[in-house]
Backbone bond lengths (Angstrom), bond angles and torsions (degrees), N, CA, C in turn:
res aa  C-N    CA-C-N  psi(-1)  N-CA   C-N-CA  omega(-1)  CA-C   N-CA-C  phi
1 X - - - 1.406 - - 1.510 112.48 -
2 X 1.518 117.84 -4.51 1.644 130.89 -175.88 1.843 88.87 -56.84
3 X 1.304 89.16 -52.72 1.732 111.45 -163.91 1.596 101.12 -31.00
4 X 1.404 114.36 -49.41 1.353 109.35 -163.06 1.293 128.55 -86.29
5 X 1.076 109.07 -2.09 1.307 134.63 -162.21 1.679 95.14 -104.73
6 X 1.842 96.03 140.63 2.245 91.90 176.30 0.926 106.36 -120.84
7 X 1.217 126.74 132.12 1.280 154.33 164.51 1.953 101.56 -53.12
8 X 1.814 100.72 121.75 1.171 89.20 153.21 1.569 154.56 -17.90
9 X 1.456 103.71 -41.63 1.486 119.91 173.47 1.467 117.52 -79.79
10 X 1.509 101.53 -39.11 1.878 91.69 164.60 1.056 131.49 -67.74
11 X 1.595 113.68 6.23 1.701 121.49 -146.34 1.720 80.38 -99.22
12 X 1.495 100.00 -45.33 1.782 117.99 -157.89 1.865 89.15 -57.44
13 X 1.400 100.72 -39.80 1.953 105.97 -142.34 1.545 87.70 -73.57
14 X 1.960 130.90 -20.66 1.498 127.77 -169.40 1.212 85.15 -83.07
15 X 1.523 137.64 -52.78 1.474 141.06 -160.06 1.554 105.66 -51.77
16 X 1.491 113.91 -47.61 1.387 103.60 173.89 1.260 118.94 -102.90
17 X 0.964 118.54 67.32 1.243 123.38 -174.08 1.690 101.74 -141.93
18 X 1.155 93.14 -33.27 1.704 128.81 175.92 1.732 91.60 -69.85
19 X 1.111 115.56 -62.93 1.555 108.07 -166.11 1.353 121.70 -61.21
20 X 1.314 130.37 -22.72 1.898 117.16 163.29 0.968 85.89 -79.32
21 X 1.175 160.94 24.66 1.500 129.29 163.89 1.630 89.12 -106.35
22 X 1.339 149.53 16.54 0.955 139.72 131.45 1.414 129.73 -57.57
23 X 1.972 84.78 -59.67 1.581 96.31 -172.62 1.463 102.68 -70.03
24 X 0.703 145.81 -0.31 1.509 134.62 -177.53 2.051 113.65 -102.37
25 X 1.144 93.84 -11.33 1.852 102.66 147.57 0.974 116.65 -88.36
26 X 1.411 134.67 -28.69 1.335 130.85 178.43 1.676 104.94 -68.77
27 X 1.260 112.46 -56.54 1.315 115.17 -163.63 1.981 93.04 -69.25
28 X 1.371 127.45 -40.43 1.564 108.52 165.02 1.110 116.25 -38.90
29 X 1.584 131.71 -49.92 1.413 122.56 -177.96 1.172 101.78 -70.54
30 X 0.823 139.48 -37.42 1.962 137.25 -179.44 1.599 110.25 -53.77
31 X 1.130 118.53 -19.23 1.824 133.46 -154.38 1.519 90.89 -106.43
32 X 1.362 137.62 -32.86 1.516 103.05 -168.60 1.715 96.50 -117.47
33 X 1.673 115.84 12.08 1.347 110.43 174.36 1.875 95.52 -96.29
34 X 1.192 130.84 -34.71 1.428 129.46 150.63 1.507 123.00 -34.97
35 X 1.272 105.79 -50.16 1.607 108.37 -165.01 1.795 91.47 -93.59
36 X 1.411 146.74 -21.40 1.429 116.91 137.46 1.340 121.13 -80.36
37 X 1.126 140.04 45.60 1.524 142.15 155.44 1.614 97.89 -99.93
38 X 1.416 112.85 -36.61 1.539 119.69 -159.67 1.467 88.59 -82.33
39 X 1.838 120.59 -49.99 1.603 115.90 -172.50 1.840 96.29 -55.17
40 X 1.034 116.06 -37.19 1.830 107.38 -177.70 1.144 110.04 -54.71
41 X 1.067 119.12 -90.07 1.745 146.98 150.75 2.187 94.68 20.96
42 X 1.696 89.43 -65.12 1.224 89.24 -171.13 1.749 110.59 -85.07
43 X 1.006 113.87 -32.08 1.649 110.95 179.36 1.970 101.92 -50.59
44 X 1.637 87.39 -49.11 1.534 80.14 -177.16 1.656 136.43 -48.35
45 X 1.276 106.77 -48.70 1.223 112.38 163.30 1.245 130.18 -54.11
46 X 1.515 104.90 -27.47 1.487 91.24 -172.76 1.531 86.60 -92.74
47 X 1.019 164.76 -43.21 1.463 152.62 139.37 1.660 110.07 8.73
48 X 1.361 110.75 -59.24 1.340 114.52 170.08 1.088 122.39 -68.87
49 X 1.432 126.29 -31.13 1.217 126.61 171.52 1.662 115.41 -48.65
50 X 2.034 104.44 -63.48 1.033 119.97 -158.50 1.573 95.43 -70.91
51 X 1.650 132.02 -10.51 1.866 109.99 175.85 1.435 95.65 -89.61
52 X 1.380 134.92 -21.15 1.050 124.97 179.55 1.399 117.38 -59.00
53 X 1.823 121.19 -56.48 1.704 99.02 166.93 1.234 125.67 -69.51
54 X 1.797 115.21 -11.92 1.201 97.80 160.97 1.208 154.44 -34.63
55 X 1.626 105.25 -53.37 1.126 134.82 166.73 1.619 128.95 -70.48
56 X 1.721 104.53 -28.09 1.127 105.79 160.20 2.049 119.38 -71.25
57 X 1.046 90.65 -35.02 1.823 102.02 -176.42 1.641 102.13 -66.68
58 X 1.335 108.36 -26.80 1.596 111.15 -170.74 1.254 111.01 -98.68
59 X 1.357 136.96 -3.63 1.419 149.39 158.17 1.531 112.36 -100.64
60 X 1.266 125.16 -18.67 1.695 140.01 149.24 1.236 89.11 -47.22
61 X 1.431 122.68 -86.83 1.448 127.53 -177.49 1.434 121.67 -27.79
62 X 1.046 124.26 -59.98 1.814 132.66 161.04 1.358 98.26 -6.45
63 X 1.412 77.00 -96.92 1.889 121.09 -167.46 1.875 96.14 -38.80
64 X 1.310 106.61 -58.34 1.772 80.54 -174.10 1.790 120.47 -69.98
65 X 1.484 132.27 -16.40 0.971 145.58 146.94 1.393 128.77 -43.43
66 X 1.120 118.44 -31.19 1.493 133.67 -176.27 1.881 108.11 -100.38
67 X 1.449 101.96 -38.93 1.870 115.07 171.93 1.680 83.48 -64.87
68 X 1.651 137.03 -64.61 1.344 117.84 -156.21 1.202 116.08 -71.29
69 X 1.558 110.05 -15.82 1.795 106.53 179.00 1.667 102.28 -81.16
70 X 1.138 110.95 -10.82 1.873 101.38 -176.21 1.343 109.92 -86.64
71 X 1.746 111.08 -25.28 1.356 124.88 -167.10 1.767 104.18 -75.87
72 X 1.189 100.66 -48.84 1.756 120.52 179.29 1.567 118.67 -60.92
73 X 1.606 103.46 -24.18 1.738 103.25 173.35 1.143 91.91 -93.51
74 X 1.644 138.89 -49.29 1.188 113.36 -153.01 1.779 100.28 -78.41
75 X 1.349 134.66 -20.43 1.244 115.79 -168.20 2.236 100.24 -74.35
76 X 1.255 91.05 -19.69 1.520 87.77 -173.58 1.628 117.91 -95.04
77 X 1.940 105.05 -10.65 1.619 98.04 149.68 1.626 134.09 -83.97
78 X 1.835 92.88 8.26 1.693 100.06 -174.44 1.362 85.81 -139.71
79 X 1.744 122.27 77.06 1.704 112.10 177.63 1.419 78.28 -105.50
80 X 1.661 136.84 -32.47 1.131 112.62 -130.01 1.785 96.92 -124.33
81 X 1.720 109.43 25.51 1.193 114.66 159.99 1.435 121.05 -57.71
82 X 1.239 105.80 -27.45 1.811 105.21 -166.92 1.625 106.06 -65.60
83 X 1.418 80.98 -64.50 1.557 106.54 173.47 1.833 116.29 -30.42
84 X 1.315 78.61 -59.74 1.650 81.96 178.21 1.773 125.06 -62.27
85 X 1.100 111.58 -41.47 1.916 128.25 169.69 1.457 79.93 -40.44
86 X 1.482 121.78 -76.52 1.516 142.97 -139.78 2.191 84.87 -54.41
87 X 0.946 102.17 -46.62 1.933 102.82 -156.66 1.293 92.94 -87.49
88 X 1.261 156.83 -69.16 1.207 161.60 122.54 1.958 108.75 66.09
89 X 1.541 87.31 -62.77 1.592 101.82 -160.76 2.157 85.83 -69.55
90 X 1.551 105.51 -60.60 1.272 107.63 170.48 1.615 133.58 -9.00
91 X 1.589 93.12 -74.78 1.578 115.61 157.02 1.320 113.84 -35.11
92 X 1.251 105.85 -72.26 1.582 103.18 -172.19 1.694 124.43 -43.90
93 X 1.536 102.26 -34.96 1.513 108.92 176.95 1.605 126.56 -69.53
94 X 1.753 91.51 -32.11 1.447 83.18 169.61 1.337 111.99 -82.42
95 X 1.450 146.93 -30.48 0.937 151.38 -169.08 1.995 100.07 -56.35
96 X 1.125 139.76 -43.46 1.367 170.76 67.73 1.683 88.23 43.13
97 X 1.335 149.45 -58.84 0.975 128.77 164.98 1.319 135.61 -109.89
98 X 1.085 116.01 11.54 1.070 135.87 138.14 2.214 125.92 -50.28
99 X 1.229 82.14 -47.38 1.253 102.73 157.09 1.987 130.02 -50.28
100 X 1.247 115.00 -50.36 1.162 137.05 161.35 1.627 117.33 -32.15
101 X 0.971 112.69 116.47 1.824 96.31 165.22 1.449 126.44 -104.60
102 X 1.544 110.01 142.23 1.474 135.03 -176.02 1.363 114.49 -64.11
103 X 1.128 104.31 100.77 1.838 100.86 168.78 1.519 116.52 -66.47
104 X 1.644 102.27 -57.90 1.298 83.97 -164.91 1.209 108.47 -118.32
105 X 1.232 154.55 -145.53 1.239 165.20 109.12 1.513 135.85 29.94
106 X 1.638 85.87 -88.57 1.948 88.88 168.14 1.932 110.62 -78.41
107 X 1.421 111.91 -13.09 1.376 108.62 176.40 1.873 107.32 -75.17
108 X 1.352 111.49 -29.53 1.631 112.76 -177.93 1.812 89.77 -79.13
109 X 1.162 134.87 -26.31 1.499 120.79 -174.80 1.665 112.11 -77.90
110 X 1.529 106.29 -24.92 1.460 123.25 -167.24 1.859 100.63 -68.64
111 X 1.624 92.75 -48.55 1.289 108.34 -170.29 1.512 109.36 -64.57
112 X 1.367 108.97 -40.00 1.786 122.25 -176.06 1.425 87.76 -56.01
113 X 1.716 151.10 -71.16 1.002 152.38 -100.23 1.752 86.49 -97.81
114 X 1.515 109.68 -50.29 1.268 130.40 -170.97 1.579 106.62 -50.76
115 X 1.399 104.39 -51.53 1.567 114.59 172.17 1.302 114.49 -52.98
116 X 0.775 114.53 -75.61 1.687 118.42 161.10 1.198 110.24 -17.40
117 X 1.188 131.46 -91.93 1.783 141.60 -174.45 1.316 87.93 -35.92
118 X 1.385 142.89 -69.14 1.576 143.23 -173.95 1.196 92.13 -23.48
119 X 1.720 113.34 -96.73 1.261 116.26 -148.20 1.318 110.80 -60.51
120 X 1.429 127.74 -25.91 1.390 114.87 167.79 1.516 113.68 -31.54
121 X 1.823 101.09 -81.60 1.819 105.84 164.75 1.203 134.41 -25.30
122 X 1.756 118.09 -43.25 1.461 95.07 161.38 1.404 122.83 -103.21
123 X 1.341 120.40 37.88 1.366 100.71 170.95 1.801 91.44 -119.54
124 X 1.398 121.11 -4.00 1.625 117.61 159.12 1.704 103.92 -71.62
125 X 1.010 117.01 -5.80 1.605 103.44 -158.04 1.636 85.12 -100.41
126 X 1.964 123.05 -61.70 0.734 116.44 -174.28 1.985 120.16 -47.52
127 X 1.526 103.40 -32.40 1.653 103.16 170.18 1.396 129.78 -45.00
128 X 1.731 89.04 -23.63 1.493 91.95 -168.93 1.505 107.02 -119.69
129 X 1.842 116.55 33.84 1.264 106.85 149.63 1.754 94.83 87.79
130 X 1.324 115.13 15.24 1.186 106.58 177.00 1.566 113.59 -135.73
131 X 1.740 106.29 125.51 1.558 102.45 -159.63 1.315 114.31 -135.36
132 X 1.347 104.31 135.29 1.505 93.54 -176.92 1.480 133.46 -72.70
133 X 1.511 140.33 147.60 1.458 148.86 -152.16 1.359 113.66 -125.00
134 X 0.869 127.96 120.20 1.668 126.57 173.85 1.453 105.39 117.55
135 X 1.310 114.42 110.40 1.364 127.22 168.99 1.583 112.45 -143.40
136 X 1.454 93.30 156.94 1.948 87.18 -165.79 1.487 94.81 -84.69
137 X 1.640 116.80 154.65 0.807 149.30 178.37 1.772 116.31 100.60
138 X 1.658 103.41 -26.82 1.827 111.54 -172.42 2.198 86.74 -55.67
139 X 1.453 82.63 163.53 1.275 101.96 174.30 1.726 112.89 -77.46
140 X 1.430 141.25 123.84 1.631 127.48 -162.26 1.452 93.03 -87.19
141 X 1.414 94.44 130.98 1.713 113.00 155.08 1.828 101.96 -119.59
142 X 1.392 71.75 125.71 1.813 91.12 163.76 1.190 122.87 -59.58
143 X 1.374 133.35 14.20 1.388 146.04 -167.85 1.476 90.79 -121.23
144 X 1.131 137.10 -1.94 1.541 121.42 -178.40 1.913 103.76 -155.11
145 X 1.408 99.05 -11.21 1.611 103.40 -163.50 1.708 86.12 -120.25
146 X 1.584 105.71 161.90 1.178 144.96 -157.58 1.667 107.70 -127.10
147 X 1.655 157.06 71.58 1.185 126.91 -165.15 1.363 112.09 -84.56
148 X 0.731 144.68 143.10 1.375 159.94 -139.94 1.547 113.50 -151.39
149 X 1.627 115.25 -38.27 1.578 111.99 177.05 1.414 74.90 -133.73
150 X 1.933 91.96 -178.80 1.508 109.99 160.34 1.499 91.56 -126.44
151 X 0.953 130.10 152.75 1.680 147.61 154.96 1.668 116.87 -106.91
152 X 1.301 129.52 132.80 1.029 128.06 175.59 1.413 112.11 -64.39
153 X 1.656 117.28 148.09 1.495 116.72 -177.81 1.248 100.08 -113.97
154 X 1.570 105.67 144.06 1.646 119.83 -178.69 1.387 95.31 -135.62
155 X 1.835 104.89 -176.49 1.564 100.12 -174.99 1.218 128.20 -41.34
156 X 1.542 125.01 -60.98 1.200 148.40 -169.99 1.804 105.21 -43.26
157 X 1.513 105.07 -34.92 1.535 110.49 -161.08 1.254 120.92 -127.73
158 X 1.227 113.80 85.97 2.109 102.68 -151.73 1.832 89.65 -69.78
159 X 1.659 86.31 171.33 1.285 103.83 175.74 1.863 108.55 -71.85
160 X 1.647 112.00 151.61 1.234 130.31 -173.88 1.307 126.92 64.63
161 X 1.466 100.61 23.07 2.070 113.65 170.55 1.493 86.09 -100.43
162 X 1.241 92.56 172.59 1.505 140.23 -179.35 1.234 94.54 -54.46
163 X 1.377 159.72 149.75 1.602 145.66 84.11 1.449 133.72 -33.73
164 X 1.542 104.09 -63.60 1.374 120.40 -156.31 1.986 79.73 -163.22
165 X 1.694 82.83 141.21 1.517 105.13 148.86 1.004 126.24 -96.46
166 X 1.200 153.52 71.25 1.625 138.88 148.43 1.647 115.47 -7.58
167 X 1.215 102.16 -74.04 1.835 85.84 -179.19 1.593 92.06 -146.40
168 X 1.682 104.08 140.67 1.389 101.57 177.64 1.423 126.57 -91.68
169 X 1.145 113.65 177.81 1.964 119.46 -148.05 1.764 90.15 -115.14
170 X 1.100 99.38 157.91 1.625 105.05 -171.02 1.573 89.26 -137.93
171 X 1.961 109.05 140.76 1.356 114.01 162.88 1.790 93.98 -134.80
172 X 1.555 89.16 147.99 1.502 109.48 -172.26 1.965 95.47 -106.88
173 X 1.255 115.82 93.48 1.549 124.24 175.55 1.498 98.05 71.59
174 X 1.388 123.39 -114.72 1.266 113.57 166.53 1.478 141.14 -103.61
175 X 1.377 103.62 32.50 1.378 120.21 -153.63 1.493 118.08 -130.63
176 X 1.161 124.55 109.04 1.543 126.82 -152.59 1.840 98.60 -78.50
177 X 1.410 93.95 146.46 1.832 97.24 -166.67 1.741 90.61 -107.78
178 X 1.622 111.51 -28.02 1.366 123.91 -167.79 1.480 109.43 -178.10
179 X 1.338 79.98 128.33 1.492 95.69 -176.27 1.471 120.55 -69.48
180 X 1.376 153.02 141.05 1.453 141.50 -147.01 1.871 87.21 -96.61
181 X 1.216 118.57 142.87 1.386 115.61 168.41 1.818 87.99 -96.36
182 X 1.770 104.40 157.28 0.792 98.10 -173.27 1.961 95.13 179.76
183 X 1.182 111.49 162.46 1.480 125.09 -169.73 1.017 118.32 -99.65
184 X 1.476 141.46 96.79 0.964 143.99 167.91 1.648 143.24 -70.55
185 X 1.298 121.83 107.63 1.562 123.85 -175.69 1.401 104.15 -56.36
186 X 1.082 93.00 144.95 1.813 101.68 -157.67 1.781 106.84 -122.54
């Protein structure tokens, strides 16, 4: 009958035995205020993630907007390069008869007419930002000139001017269409 009877000390050993079964509700409530700290934790980042390509996709955006506005002026400050190569050879011919001299009459009217059509051509060319380069006496840069001869230089003519143009060079704004051939004092 000892058997049935509890000893103080077994009373203590049910009592704690009893007590994690407290702490172990406590720590359940502890477990799903953790696991939304962790759902934050993680929403956040990916929050950060997603303004981060935002911002990269939206400065992508910039940059290709700003490349098409540079692309769109420069194709429309050089529309009328083609054009110009294309008229160029033209020019040159009348310039070439212009050259020629008028004996008589209807040949000085032929020539007047010719003049005319010229300067028409270059004052459409100059409208459009396109000018001719190479004149004798300028100093030659290889950035716009062509040498073609050398000429000896004496006082009158220092070395690396102009001599003579052979044929002149055309630039469209800043952009050479043709280089001027031309003779260089040497």
């Amino acid at each position: 009958m000892a058997e049935d009877k509890q000893t103080p000390e077994e009373e203590v050993v049910e009592e704690t035995v009893e007590t994690p079964d407290v702490d172990t509700d406590a720590t359940a409530d502890v477990d799903p205020i953790v696991a939304l700290e962790t759902k934050i934790a993680e929403a956040e980042e990916k929050i950060a993630e997603a303004e981060d390509k935002y911002l990269r996709a939206h400065a992508e955006m910039q940059n290709m907007q700003t490349r098409y506005a540079k692309e769109q002026a420069t194709a429309v400050k050089y529309a009328s390069q083609n054009l110009a190569k294309s008229v160029l050879p033209a020019l040159d011919n009348l310039e070439r008869a212009l050259q020629v001299e008028a004996d008589d009459a209807a040949a000085q009217q032929i020539k007047t007419g010719v003049e005319m059509v010229y300067k028409m051509l270059v004052s459409a060319l100059e409208d459009n930002d396109i000018k001719a380069v190479g004149a004798e006496g300028e100093p030659f840069d290889p950035n716009f000139h062509q040498a073609i001869q050398s000429v000896p230089a004496d006082d009158d003519h220092p070395a690396d001017t102009i001599a003579q143009v052979l044929q002149k060079g055309y630039v469209l704004a800043d952009r050479v269409i043709r280089p001027a051939m031309v003779a260089v004092y040497n």
